[in-house]
DSSP file (Angstrom, degrees, kcal/mol; ACC not computed):
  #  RESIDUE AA STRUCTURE BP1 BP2  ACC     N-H-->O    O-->H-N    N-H-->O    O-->H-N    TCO  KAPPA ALPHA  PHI   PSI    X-CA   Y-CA   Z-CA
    1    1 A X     >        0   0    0      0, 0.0     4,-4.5     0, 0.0     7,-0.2   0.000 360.0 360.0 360.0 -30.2  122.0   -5.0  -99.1
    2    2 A X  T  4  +     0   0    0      1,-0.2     6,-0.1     2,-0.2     7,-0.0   0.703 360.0  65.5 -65.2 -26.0  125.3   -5.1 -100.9
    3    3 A X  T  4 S+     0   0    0      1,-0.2     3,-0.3     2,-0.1    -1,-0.2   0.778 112.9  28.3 -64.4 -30.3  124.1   -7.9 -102.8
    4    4 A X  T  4 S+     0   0    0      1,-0.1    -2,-0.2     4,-0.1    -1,-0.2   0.710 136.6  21.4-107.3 -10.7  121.6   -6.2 -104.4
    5    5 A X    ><  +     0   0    0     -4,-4.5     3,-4.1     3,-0.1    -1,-0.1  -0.331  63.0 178.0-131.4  74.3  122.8   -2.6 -104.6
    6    6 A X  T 3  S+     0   0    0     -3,-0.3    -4,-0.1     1,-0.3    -3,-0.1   0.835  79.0  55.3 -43.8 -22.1  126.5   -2.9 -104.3
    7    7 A X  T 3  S+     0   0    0      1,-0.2     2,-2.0    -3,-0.1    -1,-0.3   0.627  92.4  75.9 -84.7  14.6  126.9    1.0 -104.7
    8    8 A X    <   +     0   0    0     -3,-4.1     2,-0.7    -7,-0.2    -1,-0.2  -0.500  66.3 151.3-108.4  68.2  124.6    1.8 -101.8
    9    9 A X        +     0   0    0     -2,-2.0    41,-1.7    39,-0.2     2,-0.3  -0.814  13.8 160.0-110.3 146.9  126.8    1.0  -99.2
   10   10 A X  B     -a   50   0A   0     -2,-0.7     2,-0.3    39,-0.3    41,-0.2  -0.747  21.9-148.7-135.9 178.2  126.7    2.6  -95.6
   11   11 A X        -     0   0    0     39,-3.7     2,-0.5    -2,-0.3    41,-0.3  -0.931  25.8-103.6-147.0 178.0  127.7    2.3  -92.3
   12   12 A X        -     0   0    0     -2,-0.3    18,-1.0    39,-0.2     2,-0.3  -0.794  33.5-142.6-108.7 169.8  126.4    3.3  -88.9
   13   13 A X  E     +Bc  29  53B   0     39,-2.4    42,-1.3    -2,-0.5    41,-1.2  -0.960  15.5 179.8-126.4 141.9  127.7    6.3  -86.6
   14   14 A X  E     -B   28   0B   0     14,-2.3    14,-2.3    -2,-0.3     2,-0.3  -0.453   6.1-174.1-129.6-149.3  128.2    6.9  -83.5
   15   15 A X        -     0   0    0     12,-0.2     2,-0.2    -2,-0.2    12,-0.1  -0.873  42.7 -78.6-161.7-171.6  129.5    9.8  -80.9
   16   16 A X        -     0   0    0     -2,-0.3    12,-0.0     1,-0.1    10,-0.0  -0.595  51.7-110.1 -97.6 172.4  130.2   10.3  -77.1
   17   17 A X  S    S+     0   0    0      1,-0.2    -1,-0.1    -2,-0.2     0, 0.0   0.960 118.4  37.5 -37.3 -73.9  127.1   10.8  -75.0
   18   18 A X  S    S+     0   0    0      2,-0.1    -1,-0.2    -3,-0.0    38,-0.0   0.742  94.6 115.1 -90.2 -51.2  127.2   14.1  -73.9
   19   19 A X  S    S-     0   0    0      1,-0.2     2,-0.5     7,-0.1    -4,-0.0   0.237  74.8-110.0 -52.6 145.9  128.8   15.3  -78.0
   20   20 A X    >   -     0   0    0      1,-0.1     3,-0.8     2,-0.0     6,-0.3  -0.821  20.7-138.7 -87.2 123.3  126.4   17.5  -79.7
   21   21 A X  T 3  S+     0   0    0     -2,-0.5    -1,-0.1     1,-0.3    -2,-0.1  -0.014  92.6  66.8 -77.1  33.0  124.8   15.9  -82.5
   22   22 A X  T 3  S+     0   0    0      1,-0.1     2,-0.4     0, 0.0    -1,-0.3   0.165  87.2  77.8-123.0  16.5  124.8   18.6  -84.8
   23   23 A X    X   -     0   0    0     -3,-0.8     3,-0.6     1,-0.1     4,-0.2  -0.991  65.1-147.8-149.5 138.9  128.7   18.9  -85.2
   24   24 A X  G >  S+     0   0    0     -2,-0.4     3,-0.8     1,-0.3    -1,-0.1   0.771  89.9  66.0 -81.8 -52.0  130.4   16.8  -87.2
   25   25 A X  G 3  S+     0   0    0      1,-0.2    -1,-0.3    -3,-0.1    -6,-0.0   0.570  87.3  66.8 -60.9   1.1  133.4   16.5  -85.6
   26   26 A X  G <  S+     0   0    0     -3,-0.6    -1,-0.2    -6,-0.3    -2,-0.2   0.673  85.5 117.2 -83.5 -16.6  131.9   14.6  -82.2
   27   27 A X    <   +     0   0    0     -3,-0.8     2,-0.4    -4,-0.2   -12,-0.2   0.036  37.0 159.2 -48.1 153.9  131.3   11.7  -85.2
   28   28 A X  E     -B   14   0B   0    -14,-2.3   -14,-2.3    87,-0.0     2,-0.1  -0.944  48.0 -71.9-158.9 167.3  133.1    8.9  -84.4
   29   29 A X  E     -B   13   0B   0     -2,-0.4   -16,-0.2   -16,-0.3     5,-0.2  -0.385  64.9 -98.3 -39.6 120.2  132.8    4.8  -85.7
   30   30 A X    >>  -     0   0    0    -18,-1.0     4,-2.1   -16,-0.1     3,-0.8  -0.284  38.7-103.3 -69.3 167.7  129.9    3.3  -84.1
   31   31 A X  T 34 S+     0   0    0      1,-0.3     4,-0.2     2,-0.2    -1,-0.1   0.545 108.8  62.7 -86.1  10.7  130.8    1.4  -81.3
   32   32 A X  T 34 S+     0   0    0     42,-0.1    -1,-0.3     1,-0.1     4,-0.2   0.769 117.5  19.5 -75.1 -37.4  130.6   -1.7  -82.6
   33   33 A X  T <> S+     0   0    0     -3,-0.8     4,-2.4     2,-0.1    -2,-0.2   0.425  94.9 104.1-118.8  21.8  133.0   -1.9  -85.2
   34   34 A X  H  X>S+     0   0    0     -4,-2.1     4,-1.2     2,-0.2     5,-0.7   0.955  81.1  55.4 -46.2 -74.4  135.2    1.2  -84.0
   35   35 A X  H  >5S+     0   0    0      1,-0.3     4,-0.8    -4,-0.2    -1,-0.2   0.734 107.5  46.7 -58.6 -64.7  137.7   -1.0  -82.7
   36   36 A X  H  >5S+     0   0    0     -4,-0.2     4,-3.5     2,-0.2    -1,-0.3   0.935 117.8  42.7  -9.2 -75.1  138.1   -2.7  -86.0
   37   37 A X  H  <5S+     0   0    0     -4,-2.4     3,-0.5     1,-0.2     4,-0.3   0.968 107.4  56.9 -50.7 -68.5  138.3    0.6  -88.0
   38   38 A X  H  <5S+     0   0    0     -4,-1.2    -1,-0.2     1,-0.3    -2,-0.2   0.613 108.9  48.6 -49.4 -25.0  140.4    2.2  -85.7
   39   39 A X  H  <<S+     0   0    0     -4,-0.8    -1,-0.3    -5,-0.7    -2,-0.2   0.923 128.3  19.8 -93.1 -36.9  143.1   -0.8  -86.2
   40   40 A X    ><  +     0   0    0     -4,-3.5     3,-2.1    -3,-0.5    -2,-0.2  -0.452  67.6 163.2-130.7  67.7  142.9   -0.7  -89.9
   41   41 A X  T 3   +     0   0    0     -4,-0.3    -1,-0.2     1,-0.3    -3,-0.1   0.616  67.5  59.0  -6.3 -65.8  141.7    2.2  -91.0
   42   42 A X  T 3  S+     0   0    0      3,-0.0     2,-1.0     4,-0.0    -1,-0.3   0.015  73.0 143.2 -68.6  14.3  142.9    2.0  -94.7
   43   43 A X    X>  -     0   0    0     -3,-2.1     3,-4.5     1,-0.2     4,-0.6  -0.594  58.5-134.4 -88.9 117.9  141.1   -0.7  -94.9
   44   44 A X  T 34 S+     0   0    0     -2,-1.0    -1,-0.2     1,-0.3    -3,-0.1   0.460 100.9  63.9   2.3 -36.8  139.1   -1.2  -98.7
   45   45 A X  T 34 S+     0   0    0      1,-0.2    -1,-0.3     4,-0.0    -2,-0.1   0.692 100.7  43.8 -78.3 -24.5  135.9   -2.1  -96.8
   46   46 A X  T X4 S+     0   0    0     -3,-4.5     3,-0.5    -9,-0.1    -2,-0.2   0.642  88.2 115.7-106.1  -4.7  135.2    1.1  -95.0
   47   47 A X  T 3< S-     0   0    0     -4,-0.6     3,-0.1     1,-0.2    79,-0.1  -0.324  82.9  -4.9 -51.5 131.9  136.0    3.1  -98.1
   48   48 A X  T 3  S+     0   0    0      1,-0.2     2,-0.6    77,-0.1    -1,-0.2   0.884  88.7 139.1  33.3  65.3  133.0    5.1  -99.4
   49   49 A X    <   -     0   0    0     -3,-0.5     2,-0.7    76,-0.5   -39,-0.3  -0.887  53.8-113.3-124.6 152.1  130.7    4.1  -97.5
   50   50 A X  B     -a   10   0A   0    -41,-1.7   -39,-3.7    -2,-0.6    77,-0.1  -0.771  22.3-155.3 -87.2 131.2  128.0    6.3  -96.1
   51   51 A X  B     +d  127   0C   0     75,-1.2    77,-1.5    -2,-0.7     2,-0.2  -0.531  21.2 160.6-107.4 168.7  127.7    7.0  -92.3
   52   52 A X        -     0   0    0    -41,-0.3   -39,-2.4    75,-0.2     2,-0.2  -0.820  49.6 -67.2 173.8 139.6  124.4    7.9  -90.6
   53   53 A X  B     +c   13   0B   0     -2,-0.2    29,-0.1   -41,-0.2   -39,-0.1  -0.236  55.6 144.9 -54.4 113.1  123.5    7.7  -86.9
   54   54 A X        +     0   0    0    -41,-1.2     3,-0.3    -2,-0.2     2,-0.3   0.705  61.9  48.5-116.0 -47.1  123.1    4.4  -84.9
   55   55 A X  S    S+     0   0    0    -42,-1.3    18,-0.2     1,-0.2    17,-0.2  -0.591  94.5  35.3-124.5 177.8  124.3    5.0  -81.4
   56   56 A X  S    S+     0   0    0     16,-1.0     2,-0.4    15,-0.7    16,-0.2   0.886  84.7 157.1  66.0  52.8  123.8    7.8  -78.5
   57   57 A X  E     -F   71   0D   0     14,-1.8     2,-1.2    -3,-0.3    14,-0.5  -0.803  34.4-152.1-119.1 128.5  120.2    8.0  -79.7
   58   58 A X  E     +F   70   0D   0     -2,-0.4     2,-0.5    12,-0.2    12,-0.3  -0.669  25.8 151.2 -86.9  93.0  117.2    9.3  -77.8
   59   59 A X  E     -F   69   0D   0     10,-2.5    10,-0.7    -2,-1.2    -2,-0.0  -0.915  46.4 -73.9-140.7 134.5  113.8    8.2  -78.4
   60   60 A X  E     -F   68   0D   0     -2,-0.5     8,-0.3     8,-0.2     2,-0.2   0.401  51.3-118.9 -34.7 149.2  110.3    7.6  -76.5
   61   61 A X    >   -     0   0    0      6,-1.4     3,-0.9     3,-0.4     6,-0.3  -0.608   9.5-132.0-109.9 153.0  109.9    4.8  -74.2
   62   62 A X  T 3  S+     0   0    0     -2,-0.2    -1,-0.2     1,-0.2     3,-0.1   0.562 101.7  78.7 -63.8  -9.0  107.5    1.6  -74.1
   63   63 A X  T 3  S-     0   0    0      4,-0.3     2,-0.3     1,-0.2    -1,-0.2   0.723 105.9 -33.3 -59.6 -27.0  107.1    2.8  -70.4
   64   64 A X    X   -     0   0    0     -3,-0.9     3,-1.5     3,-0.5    -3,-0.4  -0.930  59.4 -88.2 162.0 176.2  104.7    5.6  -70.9
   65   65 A X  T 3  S+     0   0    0      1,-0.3    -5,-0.1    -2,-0.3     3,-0.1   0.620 122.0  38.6 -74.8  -3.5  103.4    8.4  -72.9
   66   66 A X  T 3  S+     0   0    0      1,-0.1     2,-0.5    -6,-0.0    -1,-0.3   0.173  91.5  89.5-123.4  19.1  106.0   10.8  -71.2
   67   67 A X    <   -     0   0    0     -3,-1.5    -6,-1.4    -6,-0.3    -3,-0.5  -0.935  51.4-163.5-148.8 122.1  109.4    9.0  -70.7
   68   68 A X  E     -F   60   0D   0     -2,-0.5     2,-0.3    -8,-0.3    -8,-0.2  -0.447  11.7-144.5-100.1 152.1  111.9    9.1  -73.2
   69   69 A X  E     -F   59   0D   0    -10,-0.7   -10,-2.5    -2,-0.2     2,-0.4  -0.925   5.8-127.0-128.1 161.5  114.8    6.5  -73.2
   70   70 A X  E     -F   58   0D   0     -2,-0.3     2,-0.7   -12,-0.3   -12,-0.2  -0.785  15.1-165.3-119.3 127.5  118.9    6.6  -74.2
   71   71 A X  E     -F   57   0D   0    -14,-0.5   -14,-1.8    -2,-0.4   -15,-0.7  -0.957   4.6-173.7-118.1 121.7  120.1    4.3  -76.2
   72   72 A X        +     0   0    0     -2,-0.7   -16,-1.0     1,-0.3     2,-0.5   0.950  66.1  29.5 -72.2 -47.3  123.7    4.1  -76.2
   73   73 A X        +     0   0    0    -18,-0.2    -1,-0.3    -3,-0.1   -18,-0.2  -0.948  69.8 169.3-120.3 128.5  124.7    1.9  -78.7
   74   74 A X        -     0   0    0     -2,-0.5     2,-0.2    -3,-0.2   -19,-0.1   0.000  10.6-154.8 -96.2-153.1  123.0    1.1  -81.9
   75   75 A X    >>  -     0   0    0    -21,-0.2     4,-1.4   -22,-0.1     3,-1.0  -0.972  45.6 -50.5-178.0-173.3  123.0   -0.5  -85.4
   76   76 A X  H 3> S+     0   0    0      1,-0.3     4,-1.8    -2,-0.2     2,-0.3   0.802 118.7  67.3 -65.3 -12.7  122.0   -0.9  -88.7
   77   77 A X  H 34 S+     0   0    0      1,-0.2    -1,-0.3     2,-0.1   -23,-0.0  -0.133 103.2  41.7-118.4  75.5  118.9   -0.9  -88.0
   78   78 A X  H <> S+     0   0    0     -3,-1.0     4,-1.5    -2,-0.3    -1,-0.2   0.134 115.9  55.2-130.7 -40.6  119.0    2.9  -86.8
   79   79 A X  H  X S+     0   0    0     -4,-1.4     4,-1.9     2,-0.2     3,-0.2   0.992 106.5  46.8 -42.9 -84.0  121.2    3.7  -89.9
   80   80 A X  H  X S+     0   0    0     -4,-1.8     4,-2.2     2,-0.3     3,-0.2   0.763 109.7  50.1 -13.9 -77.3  118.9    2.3  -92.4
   81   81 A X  H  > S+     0   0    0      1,-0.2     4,-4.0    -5,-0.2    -1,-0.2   0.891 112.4  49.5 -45.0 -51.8  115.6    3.9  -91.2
   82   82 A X  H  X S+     0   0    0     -4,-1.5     4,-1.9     2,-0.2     5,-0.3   0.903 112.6  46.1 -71.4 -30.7  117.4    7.6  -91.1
   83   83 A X  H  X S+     0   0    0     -4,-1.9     4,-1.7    -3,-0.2     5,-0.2   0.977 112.2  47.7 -59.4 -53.1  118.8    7.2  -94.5
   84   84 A X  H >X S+     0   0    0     -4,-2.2     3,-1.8     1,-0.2     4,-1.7   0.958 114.5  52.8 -51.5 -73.1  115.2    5.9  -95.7
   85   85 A X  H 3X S+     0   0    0     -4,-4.0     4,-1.8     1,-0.3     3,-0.5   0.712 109.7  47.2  -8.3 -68.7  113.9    9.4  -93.5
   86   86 A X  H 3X S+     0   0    0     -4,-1.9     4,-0.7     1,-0.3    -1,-0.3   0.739 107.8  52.8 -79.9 -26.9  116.3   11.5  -95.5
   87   87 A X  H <X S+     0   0    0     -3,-1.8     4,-1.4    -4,-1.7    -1,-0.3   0.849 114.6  50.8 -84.7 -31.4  115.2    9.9  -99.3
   88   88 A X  H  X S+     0   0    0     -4,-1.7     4,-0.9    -3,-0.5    -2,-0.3   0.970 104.2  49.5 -57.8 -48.4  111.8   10.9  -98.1
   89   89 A X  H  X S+     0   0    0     -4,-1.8     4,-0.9    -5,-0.2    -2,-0.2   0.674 112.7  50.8 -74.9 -11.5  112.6   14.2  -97.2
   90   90 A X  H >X S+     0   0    0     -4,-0.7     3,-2.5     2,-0.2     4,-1.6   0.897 102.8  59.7 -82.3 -41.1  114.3   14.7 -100.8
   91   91 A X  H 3< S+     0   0    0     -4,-1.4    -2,-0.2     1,-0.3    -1,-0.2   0.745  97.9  57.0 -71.2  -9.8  111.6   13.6 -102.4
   92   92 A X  H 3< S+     0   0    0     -4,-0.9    -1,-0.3     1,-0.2    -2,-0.2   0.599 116.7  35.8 -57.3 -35.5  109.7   16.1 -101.0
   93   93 A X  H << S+     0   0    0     -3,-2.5    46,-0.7    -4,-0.9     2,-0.3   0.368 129.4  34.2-107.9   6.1  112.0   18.5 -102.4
   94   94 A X     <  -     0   0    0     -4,-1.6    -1,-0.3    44,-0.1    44,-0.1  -0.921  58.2-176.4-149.4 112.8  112.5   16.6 -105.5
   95   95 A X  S    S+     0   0    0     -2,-0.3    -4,-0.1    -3,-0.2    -3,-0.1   0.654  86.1  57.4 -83.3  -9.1  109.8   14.8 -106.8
   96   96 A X  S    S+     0   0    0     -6,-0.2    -1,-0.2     2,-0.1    -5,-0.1   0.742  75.6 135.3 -99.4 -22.2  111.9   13.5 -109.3
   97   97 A X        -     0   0    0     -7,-0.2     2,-0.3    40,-0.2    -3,-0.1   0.028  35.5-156.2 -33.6 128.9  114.7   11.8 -107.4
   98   98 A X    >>  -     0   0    0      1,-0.1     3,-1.7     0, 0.0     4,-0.8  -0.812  24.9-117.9-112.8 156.2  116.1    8.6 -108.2
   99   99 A X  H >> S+     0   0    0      1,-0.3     4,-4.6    -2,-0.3     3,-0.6   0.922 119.8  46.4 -42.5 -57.7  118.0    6.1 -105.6
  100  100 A X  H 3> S+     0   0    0      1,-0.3     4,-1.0     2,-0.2    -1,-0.3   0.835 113.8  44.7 -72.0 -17.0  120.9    6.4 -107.6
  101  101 A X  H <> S+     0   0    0     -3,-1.7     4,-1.0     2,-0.2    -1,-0.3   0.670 111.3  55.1 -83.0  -9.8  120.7   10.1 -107.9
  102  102 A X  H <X S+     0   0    0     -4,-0.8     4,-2.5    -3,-0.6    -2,-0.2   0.911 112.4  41.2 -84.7 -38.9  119.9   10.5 -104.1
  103  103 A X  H  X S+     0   0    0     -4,-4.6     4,-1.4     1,-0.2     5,-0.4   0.953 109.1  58.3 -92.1 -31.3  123.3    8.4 -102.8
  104  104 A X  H >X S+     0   0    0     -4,-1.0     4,-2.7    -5,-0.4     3,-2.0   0.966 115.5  37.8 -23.2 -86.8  125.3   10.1 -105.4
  105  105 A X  H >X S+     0   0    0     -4,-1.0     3,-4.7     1,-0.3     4,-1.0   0.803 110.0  67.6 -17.1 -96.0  124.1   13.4 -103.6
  106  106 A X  H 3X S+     0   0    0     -4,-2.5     4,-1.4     1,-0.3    23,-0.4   0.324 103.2  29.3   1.2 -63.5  124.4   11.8 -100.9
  107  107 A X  H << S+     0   0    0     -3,-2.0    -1,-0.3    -4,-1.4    -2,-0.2   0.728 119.5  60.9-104.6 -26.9  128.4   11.1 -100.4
  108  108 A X  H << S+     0   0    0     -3,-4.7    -1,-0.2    -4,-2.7    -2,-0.2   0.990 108.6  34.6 -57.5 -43.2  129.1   14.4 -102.3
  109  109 A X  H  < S+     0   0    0     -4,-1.0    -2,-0.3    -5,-0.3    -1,-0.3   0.699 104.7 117.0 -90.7  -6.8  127.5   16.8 -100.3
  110  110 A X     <  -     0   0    0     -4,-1.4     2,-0.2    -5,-0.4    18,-0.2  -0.252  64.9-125.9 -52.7 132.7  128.9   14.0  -96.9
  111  111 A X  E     -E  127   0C   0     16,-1.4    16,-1.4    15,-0.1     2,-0.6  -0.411  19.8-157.8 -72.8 138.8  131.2   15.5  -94.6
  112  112 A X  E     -     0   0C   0     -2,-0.2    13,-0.3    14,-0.2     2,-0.1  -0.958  15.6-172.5-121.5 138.4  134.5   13.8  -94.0
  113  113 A X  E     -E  124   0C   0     11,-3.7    11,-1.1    -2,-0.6     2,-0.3  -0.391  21.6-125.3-116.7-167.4  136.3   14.7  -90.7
  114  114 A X  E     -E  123   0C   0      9,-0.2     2,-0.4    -2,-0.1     9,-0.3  -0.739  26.1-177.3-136.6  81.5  140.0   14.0  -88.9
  115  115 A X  E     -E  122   0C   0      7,-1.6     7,-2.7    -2,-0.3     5,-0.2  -0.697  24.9-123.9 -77.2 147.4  139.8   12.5  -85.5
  116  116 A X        +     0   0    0     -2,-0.4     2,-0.4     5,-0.3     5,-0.2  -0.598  30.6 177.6 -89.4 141.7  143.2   11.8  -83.0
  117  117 A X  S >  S-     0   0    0     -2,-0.2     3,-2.2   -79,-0.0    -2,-0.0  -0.889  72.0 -15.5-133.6 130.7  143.3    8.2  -82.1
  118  118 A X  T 3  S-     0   0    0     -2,-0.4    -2,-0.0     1,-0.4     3,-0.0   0.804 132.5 -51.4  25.3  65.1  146.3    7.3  -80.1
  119  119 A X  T 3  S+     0   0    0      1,-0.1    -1,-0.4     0, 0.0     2,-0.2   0.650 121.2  96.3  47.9  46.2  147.7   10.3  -81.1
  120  120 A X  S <  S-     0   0    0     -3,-2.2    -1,-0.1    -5,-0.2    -5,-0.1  -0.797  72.4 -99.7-152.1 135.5  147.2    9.9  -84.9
  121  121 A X        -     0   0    0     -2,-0.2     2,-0.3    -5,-0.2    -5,-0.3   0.173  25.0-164.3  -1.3  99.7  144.6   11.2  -87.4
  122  122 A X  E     - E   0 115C   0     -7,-2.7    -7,-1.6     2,-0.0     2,-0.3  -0.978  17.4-140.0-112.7 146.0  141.6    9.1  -88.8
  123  123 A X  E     - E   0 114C   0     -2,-0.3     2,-0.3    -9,-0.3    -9,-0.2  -0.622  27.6-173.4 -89.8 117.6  139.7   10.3  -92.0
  124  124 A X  E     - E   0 113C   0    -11,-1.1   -11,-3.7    -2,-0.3     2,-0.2  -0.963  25.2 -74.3-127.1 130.1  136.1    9.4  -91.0
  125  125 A X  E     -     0   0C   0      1,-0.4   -76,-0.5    -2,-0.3   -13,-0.2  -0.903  35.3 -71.8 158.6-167.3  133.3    9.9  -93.9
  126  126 A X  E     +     0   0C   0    -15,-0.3   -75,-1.2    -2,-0.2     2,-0.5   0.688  57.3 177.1 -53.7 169.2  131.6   10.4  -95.6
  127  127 A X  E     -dE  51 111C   0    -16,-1.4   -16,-1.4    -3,-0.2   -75,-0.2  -0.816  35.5-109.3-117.4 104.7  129.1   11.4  -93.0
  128  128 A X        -     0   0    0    -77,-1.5     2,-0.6    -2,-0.5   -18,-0.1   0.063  20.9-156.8 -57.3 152.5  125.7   12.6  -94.3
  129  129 A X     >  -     0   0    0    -23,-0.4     4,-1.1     1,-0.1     5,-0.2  -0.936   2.1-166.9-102.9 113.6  124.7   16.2  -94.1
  130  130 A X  H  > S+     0   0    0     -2,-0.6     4,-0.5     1,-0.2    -1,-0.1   0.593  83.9  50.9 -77.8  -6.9  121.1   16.3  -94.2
  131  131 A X  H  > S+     0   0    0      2,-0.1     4,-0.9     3,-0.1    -1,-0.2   0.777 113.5  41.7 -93.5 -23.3  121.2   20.2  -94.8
  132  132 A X  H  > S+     0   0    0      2,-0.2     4,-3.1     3,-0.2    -2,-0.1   0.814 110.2  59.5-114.2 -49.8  123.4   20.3  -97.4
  133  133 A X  H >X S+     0   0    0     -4,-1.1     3,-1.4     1,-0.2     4,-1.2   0.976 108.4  44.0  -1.1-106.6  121.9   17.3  -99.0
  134  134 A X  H 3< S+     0   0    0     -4,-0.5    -2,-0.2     2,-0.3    -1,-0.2   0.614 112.7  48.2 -38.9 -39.0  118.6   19.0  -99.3
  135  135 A X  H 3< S+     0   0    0     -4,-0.9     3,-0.4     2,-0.2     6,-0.3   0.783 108.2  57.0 -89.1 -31.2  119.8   22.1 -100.5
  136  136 A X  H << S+     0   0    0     -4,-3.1    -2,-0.3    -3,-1.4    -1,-0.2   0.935 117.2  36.4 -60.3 -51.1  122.1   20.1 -103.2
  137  137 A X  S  < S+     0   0    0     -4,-1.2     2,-0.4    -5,-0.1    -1,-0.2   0.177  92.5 100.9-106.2  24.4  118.9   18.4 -104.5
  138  138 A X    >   -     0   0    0     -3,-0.4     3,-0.9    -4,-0.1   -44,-0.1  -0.786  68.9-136.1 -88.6 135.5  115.7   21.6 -104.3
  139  139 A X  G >  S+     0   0    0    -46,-0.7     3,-1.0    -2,-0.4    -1,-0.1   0.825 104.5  76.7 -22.2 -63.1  115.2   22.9 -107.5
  140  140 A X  G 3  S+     0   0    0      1,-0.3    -1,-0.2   -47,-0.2    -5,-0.1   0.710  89.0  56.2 -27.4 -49.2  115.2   25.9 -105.7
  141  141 A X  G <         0   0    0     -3,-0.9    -1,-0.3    -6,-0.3    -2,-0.1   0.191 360.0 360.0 -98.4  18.9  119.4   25.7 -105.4
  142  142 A X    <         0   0    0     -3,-1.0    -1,-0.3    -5,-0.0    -2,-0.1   0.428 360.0 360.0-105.3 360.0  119.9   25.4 -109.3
């Protein structure tokens, strides 16, 4: 994707099991390339990037019409789809949005947090806010 919109760049996110996904602080690194981040932190590549949720994700199972399944770990393509989700949901509130005006939004109104890793800080963000988002781009909030 970077070859063809190098400013649209993201990442996935993940969390512990059990963390409530509605606070920003359970975010963490998904758990595929934590270990990476988490060694080099400062590293140029993870810099602006937009996070959106890949792993500890719940969703109805091929087993039957009543049994939901846990996915622990994800990828980009969990990321991807909820970002595409969230540029729908704008356009709903913005008929007029353009890509580049949605990820602009986007990483302003994203939260950035502080998590301890071996007893020092990491800067994780942004992370999108889909409320804050939305409210940044309604008409309505002008």
């Amino acid at each position: 994707m970077e070859d063809i919109h190098p400013l649209r760049r993201f990442h996935a996110l993940g969390r512990w099991p059990l963390a409530d996904p509605n606070r920003f602080a359970a975010c963490r690194p998904a758990l595929w390339w934590a270990d990476d981040f988490q060694s080099n932190p400062d590293d140029p590549w993870y810099s602006n990037r937009l996070l959106a949720p890949s792993d500890s994700r719940v969703t109805a199972s091929p087993t039957g019409a009543t049994d939901y399944v846990f996915y622990r770990q994800g990828g980009w393509s969990w990321t991807i789809p909820y970002i595409a989700g969230m540029y729908a949901l704008a356009a709903q509130v913005n008929p007029s949005i353009t890509p580049g005006r949605f990820w602009t939004s986007a990483l302003k109104t994203g939260r950035t947090i502080q998590y301890p890793y071996e007893g020092t800080p990491i800067r994780l963000g942004p992370i999108l806010d889909p409320v804050l988002l939305i409210k940044k781009l309604s008409p309505r909030s002008k």
